[in-house]
C-alpha positions in Angstrom: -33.6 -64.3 9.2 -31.7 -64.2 6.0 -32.4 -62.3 2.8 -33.1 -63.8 -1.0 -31.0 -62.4 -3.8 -33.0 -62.0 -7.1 -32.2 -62.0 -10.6 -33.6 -59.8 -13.0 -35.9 -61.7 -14.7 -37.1 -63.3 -11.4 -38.0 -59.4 -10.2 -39.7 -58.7 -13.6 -42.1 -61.5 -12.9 -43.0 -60.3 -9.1 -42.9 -56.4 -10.3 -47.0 -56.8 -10.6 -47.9 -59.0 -7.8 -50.5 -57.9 -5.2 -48.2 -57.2 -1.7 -44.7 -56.9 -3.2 -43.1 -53.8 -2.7 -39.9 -52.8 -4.7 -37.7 -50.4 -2.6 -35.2 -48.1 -4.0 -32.9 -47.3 -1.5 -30.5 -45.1 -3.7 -30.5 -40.7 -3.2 -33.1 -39.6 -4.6 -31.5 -37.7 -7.3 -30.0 -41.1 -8.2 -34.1 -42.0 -8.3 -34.8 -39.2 -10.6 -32.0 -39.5 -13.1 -32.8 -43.4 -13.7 -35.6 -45.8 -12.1 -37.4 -48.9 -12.8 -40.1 -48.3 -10.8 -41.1 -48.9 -6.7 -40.8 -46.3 -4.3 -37.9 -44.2 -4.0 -36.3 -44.7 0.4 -32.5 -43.3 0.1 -30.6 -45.7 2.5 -30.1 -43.4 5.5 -34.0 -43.2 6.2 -35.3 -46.7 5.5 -34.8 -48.1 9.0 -36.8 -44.8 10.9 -40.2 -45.9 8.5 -40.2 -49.6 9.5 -43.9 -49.2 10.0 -44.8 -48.1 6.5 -43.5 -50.9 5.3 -44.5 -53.6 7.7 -47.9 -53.5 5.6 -46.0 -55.5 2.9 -45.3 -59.0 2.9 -42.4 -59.3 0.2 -39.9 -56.5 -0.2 -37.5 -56.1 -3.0 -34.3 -53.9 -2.5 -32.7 -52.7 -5.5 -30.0 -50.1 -5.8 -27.3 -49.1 -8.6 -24.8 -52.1 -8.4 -26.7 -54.2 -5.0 -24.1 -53.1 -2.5 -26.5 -50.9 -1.0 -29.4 -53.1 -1.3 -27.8 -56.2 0.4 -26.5 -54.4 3.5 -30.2 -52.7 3.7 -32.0 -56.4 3.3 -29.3 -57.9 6.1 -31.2 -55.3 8.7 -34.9 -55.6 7.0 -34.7 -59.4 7.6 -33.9 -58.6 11.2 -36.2 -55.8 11.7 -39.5 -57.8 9.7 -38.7 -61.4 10.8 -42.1 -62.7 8.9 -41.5 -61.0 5.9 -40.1 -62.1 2.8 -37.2 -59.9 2.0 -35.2 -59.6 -1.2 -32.4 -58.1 -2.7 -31.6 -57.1 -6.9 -29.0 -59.1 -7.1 -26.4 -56.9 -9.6 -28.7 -53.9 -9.0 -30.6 -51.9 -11.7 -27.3 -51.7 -13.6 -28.1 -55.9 -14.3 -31.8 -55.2 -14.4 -31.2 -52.9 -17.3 -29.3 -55.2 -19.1 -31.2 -58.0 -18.9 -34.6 -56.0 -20.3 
């Protein structure tokens, strides 16, 4: 299954919705210096909690730049075939700038 790149302004209109899920996969003193929001996964342990996120049907990835988020999404889409996975395309870095 492949993964759907977002822009910003299409994540700021799915940030509410009931069953999305943003995922911030950065360290989490990346997290705590700078976040828009979601729950906080660094990279390395996203793929051993597979279950705790099976309960959401749409998954957004974001990271700084969406290096990180686009190689995570590549193995989500494999891992949660029926799910609808995205990734911030140009990271929070474009998300900030298009506020």
């Amino acid at each position: 299954m492949k993964y759907h790149e977002l822009s910003a302004e299409e994540l700021k209109s799915k940030m509410d919705q009931k069953g999305h899920l943003l995922l911030d996969v950065r360290e989490e003193y990346e997290y705590e210096d700078n976040n828009i929001g979601g729950i906080n996964m660094p990279l390395s342990s996203v793929l051993g909690r597979i279950e705790e996120l099976k309960r959401y049907p749409e998954i957004t990835i974001c990271c700084a730049s969406g290096k990180r988020s686009a190689a995570m999404a590549v193995h989500l889409a494999k891992k949660l075939e029926s799910h609808k996975i995205n990734s911030l395309k140009g990271g929070i870095e474009s998300y900030l700038t298009h506020a």
